[in-house]
Rosetta silent file (secondary structure, phi, psi, omega in degrees, C-alpha in Angstrom):
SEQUENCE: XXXXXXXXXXXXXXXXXXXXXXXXXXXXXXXXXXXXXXXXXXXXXXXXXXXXXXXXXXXXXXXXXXXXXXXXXXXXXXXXXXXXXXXXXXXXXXXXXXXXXXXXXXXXXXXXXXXXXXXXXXXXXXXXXXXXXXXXXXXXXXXXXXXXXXXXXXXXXXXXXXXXXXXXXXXXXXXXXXXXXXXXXXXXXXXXXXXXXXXXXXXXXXXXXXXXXXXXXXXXXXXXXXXXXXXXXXXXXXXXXXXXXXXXXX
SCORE:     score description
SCORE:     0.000 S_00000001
   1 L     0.000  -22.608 -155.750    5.756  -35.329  -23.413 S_00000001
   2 H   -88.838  -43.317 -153.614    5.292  -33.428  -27.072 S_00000001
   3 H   -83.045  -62.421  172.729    2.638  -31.380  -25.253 S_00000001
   4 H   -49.437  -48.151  177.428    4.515  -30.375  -22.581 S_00000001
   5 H   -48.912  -42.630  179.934    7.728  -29.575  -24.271 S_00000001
   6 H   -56.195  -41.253 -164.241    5.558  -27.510  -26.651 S_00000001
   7 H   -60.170  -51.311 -162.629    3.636  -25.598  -23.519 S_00000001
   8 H   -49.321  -48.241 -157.797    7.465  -24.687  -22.205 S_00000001
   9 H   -72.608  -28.297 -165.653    8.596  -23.376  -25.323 S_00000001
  10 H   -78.061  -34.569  179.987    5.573  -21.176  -25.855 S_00000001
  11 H   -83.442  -26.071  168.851    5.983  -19.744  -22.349 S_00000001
  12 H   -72.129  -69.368 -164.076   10.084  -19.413  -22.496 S_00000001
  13 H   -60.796  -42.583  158.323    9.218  -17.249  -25.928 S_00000001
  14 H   -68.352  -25.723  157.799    6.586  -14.980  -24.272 S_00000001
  15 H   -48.828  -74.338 -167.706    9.166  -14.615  -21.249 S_00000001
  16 L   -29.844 -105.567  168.640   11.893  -14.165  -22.918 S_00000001
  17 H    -4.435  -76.589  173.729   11.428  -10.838  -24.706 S_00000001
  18 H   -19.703  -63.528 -157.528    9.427   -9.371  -21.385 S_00000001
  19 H   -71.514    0.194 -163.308   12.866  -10.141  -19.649 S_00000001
  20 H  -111.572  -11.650 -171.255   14.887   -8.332  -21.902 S_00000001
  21 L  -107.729   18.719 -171.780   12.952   -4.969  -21.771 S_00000001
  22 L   -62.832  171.446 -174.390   13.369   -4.479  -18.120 S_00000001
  23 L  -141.441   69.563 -151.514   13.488   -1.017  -17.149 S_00000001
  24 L   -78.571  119.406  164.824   14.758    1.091  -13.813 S_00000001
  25 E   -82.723  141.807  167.422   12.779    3.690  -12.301 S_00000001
  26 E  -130.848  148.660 -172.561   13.378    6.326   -9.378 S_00000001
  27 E  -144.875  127.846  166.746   10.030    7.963   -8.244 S_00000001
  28 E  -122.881  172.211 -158.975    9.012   10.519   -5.370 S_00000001
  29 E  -164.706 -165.162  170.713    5.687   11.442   -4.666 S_00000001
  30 E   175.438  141.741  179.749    2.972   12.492   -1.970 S_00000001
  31 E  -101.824  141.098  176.330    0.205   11.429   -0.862 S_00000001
  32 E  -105.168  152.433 -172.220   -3.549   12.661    1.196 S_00000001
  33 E  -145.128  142.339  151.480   -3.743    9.472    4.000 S_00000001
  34 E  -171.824  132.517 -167.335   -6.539    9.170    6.092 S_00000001
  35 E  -117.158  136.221 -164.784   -7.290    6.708    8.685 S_00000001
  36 E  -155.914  146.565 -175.672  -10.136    6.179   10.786 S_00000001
  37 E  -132.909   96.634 -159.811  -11.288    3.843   13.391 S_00000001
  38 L   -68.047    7.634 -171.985  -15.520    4.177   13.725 S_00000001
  39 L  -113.640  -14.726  155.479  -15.730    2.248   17.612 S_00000001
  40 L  -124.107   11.524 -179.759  -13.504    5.227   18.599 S_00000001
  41 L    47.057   63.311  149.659  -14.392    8.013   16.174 S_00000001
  42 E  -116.841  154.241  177.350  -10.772    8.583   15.353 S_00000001
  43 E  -158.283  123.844  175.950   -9.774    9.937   12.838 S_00000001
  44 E  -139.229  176.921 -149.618   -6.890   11.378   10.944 S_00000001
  45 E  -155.982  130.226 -164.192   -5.966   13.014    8.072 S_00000001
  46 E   175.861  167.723  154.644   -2.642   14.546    6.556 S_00000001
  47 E   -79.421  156.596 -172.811    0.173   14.061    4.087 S_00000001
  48 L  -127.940  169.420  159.285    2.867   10.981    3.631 S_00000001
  49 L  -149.088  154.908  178.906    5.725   11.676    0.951 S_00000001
  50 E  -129.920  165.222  160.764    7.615    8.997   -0.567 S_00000001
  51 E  -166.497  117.485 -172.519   10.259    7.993   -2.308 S_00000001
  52 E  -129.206 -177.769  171.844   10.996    4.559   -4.497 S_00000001
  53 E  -112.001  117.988  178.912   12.877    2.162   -6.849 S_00000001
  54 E  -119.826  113.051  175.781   11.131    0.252   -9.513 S_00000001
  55 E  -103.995  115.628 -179.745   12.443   -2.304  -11.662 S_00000001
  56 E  -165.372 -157.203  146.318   10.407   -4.666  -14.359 S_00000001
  57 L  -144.036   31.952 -175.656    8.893   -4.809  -17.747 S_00000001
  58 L   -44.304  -29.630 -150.883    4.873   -4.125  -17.142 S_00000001
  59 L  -136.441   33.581  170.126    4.988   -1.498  -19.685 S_00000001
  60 L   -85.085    1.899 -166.109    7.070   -3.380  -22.709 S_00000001
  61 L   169.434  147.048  171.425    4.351   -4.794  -24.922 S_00000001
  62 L   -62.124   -5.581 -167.757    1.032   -5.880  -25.777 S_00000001
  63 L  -144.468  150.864  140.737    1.297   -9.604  -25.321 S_00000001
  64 E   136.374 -155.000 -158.947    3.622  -11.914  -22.947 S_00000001
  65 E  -132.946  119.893  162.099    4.333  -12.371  -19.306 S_00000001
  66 L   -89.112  159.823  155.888    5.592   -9.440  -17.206 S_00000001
  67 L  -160.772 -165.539 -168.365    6.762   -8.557  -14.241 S_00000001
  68 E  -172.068  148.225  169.683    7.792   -5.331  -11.880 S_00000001
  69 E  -142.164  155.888  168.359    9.330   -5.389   -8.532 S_00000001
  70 E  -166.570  155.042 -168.741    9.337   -1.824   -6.307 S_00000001
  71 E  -128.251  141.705  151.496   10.345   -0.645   -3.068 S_00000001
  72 E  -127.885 -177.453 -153.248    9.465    2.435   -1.497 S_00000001
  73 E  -143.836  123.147  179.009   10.257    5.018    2.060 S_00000001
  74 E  -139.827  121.448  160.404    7.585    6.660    3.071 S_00000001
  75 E  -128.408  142.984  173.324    7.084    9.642    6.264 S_00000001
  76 L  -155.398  179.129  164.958    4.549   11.793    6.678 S_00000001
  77 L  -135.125  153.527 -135.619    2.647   13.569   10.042 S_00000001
  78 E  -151.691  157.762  167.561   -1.036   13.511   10.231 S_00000001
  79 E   -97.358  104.202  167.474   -3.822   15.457   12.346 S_00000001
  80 E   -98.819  112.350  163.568   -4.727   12.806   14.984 S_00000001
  81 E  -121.790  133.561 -174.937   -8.305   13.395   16.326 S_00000001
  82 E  -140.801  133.809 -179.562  -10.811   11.807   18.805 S_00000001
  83 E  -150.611  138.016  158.359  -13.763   12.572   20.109 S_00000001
  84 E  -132.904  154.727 -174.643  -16.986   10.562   22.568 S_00000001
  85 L   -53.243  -29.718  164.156  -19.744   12.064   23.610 S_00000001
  86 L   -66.044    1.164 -173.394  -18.218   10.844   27.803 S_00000001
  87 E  -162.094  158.558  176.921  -15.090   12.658   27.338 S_00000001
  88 E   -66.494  153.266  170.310  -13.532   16.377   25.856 S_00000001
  89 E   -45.306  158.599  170.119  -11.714   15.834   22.061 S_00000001
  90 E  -127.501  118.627 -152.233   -8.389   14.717   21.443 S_00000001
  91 E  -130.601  104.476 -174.421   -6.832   16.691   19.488 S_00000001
  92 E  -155.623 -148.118 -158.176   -2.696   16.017   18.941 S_00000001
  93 E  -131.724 -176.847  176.157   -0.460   15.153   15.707 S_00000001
  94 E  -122.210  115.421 -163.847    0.681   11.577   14.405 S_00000001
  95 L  -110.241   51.491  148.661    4.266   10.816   12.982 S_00000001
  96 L    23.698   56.626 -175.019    4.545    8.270    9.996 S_00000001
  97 E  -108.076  124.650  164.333    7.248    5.964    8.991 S_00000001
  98 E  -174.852 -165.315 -156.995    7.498    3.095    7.071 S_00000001
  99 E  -118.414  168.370  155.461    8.531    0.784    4.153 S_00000001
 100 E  -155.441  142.486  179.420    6.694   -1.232    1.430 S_00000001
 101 E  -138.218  114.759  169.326    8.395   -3.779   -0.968 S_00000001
 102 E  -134.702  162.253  179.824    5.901   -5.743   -4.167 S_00000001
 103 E  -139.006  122.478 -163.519    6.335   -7.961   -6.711 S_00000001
 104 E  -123.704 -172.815 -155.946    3.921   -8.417   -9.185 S_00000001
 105 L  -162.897   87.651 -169.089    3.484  -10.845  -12.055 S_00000001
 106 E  -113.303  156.727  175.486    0.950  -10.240  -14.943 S_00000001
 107 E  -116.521  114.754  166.130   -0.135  -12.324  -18.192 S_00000001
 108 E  -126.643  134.523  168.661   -1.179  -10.469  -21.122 S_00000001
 109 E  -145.365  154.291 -147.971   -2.639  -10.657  -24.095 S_00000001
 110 L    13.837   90.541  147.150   -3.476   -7.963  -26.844 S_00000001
 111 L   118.398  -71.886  174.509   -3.871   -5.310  -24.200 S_00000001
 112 E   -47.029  152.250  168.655   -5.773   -7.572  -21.288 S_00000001
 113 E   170.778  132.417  171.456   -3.996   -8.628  -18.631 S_00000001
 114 E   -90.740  124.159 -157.731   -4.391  -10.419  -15.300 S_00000001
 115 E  -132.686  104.466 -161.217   -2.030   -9.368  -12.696 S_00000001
 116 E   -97.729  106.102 -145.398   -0.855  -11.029   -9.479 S_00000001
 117 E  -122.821  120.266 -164.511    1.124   -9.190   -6.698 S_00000001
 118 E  -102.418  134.520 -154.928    2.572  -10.095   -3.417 S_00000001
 119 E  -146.427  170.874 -167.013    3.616   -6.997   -0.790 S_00000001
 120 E  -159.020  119.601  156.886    5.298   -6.403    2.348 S_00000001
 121 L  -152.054  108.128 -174.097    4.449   -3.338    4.593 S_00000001
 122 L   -73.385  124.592  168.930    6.217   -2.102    7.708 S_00000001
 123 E  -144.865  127.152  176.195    4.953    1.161    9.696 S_00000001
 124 E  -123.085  146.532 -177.734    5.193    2.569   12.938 S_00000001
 125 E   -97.761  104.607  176.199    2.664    5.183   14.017 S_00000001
 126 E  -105.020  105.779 -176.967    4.398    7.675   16.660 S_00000001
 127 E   -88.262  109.027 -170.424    1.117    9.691   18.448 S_00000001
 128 L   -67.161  157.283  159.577    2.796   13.000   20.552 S_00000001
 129 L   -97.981  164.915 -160.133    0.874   13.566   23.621 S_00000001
 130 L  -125.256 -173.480  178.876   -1.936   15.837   24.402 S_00000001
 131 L  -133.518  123.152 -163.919   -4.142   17.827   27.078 S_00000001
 132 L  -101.436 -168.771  175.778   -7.826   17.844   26.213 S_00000001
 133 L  -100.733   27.527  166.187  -10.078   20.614   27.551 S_00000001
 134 L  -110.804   24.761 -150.729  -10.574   19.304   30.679 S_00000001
 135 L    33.862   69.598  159.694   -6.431   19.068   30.961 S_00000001
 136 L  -113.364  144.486 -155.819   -6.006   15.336   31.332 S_00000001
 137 L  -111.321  122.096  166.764   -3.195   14.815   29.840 S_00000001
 138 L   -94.465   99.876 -168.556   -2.991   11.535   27.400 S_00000001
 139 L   -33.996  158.848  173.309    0.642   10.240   27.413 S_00000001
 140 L   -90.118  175.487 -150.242    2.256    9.408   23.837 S_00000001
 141 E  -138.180  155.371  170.725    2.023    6.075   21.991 S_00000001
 142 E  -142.708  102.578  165.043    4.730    4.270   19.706 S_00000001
 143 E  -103.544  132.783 -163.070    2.878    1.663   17.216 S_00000001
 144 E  -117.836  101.975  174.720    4.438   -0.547   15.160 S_00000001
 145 E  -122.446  151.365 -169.938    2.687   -2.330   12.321 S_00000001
 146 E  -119.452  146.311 -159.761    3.393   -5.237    9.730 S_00000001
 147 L  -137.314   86.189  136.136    1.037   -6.015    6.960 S_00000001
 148 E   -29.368  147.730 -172.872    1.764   -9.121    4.055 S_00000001
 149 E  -146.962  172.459  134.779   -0.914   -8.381    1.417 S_00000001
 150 E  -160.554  159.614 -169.760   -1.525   -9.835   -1.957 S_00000001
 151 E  -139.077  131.255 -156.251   -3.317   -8.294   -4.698 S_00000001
 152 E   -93.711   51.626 -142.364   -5.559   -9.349   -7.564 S_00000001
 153 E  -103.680 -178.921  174.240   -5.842   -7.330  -10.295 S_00000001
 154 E  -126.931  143.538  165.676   -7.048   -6.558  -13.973 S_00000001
 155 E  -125.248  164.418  135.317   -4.877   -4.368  -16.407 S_00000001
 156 E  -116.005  152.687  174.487   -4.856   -2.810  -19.814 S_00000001
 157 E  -126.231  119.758 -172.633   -1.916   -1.328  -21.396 S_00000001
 158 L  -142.528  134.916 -167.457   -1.955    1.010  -24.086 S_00000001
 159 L   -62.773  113.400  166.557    0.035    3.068  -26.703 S_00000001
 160 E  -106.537  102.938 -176.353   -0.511    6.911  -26.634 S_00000001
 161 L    46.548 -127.959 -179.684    1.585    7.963  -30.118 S_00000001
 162 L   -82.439   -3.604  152.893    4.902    7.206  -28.790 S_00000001
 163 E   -72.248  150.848  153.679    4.138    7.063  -25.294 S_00000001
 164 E  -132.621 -168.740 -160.616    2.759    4.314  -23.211 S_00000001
 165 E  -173.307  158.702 -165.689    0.558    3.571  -20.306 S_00000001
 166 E  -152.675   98.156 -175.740   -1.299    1.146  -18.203 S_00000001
 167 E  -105.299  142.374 -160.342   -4.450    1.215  -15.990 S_00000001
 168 E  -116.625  134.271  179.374   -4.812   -1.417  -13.424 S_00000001
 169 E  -133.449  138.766  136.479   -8.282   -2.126  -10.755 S_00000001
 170 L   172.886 -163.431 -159.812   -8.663   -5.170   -7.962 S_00000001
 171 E  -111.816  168.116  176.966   -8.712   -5.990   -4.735 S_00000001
 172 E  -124.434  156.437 -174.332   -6.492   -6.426   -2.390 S_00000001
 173 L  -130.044   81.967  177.753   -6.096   -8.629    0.693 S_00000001
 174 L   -95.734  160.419 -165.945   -3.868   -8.962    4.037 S_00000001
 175 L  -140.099  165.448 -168.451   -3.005  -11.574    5.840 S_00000001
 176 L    69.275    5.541 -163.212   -0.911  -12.020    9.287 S_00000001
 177 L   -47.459  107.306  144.865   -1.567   -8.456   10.256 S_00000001
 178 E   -66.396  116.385  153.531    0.585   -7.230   13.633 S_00000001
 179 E  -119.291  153.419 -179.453    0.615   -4.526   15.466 S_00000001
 180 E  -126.685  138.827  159.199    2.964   -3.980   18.489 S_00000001
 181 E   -97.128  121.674 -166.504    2.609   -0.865   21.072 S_00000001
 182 L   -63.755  -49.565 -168.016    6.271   -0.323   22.307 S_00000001
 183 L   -63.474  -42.530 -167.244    4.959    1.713   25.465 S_00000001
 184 L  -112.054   28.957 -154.401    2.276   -1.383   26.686 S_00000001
 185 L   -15.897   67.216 -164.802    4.369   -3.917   25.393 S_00000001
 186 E  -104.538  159.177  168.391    1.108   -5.384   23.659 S_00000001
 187 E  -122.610  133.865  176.093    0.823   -7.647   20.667 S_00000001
 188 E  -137.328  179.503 -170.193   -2.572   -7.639   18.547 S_00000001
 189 L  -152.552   70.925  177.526   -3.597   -8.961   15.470 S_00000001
 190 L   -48.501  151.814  174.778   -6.049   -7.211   13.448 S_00000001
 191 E   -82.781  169.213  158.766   -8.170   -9.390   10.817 S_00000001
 192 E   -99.183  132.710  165.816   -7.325   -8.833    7.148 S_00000001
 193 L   -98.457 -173.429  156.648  -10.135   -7.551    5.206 S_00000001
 194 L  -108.730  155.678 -165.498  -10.596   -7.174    1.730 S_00000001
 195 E  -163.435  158.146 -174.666  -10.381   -3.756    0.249 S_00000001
 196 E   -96.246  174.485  169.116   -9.916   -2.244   -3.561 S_00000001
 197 E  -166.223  136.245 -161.438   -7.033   -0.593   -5.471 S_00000001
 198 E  -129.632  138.243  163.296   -6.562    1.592   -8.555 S_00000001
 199 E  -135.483  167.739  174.153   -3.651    2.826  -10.133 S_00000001
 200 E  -137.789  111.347 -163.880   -3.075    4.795  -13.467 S_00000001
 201 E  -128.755  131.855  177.619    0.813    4.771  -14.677 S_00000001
 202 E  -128.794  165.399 -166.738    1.520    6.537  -17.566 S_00000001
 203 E  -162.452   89.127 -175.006    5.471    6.673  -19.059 S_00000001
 204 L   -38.919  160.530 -169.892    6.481    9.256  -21.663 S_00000001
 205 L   -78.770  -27.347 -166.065    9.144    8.290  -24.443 S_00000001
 206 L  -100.002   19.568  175.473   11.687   11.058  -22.928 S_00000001
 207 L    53.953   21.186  161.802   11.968    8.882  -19.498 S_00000001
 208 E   -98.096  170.502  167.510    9.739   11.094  -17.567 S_00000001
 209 E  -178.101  169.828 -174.446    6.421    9.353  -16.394 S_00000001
 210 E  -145.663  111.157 -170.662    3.908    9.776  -14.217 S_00000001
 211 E  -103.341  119.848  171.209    1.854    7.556  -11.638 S_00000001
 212 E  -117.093  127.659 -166.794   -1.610    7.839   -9.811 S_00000001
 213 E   -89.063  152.755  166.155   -3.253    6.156   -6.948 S_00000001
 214 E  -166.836  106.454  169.766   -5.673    4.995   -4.593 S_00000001
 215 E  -126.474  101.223 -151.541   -5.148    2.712   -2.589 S_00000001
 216 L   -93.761  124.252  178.040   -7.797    1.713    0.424 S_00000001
 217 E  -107.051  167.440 -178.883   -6.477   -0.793    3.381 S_00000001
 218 E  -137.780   94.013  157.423   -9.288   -3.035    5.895 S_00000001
 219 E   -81.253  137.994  169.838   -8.720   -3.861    9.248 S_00000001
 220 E  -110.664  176.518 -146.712  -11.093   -5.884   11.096 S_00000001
 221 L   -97.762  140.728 -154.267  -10.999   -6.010   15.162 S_00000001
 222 L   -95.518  169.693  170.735   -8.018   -7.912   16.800 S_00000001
 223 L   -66.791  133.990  129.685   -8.884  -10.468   19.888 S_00000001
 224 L    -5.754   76.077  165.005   -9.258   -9.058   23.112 S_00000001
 225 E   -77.818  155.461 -176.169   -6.359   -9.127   25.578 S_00000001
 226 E  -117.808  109.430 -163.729   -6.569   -8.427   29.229 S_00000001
 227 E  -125.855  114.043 -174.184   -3.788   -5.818   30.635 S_00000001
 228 L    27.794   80.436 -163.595   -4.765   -5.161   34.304 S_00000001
 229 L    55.340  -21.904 -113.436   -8.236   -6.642   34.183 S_00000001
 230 E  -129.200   88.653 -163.844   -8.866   -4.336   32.114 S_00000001
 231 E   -79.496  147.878  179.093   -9.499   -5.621   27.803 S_00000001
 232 E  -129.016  141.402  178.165   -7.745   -3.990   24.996 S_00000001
 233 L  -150.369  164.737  146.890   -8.326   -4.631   21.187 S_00000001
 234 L   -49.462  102.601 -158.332   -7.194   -3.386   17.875 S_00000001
 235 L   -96.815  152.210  173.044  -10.652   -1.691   17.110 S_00000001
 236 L   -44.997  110.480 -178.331  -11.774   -2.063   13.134 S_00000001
 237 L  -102.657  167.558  152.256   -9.589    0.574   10.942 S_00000001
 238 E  -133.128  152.320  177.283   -9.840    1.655    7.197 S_00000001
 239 E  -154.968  154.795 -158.379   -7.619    3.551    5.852 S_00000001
 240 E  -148.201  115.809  163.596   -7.299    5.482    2.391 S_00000001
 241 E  -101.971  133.758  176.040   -4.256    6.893   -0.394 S_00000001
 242 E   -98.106  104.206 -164.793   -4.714    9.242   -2.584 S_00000001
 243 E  -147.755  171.718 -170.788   -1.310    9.923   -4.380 S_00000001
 244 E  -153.544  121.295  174.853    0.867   10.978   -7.582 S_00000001
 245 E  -120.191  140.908  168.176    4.216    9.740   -7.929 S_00000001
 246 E  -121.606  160.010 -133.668    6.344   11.161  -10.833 S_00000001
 247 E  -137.313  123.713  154.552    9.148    8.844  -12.511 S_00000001
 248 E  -140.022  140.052  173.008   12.187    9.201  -14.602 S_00000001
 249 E   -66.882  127.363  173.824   13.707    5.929  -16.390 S_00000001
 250 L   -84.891    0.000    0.000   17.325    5.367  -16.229 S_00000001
């Protein structure tokens, strides 16, 4: 009983503090995205922009138990291209929308820290239609997909003079993966892979800051369905951000 009561108290007193230093962030940003699916050599490649809300205290202290919650709005339009050796290129544009909401939860001490995060991300992929060069014309597509993640990471956090900063590595994982086509009224289910993710957030004394990213998603290949004899899958994606978000503290 002594031993527990003791364990609480030690964990209410690194808490504590943590909770008291939270801090609210507004951040926009942009991003290079590119997505590619090798069983149908597509591939595309463009800008997203963003814009979020961050709330926590990841970047109050060398020791104790943190946490950080952020939401962000993201659109962008992409260069959608496909090409097989049986058929002329595809050449058209991609339209970008979507949402993301995490909450992470790290334990630190002097510096170290292990850091566990749970995410939610909503997108729909609008593809315009196109003519190829032999003019067949491929009608447009409206995709909608939802992704649960969680992510695994290691951080350090460290003082630059009166600034501070924090760089973070691990992997990441989703699970439950959806996608819906509006147009084929199809449902698929892509595997969750595993895939890495780096960030570097640094956050000046004068309530400017600055963050930067890379963050790499893993689809593996959805079951087969059969839509007029005829099977359809999710084919194995990857997909890759490169971005810089800048920050100011309220």
């Amino acid at each position: 009983m002594r031993k527990t009561y003791f364990k609480t108290l030690v964990f209410i007193s690194l808490l504590a503090p943590s909770l008291s230093h939270a801090e609210y962030n507004i951040n926009i940003g942009a991003e290079k995205f590119k997505w590619s699916e090798g069983s149908t050599n597509l591939d595309e490649k463009g800008n997203r922009y963003s814009i979020g809300v961050t709330t926590g205290t990841l970047l109050a202290r060398p020791t104790g138990i943190f946490y950080e919650i952020n939401a962000t709005i993201y659109k962008g339009e992409v260069d959608y291209n496909i090409y097989t050796p049986s058929a002329s290129a595809v050449k058209t544009k991609a339209s970008y929308a979507g949402n993301k909401i995490e909450g992470k939860i790290a334990v630190r001490y002097n510096h170290l820290d292990i850091a566990g995060t749970f995410g939610h991300e909503s997108w729909s992929r609008n593809i315009k239609s196109s003519k190829n060069e032999s003019g067949k014309i491929t009608p447009h597509a409206n995709e909608k997909f939802t992704q649960p993640y969680v992510k695994l990471g290691i951080g350090y956090f460290h003082y630059i003079k009166h600034d501070r900063a924090r760089f973070e590595i691990g992997y990441k994982r989703p699970f439950r993966v959806a996608k819906i086509n509006d147009d084929l009224d199809l449902d698929l289910e892509p595997q969750g892979l595993k895939s890495i993710y780096a960030q570097y957030r640094f956050q000046s004394h004068n309530k400017w800051g600055v963050i930067i990213y890379s963050e790499k998603t893993h689809l593996g290949n959805s079951k087969t369905i059969l839509i007029n004899d005829k099977g359809v899958k999710q084919a194995e994606s990857k997909s890759v951000a490169l971005g810089t978000k800048f920050t100011y503290r309220f």
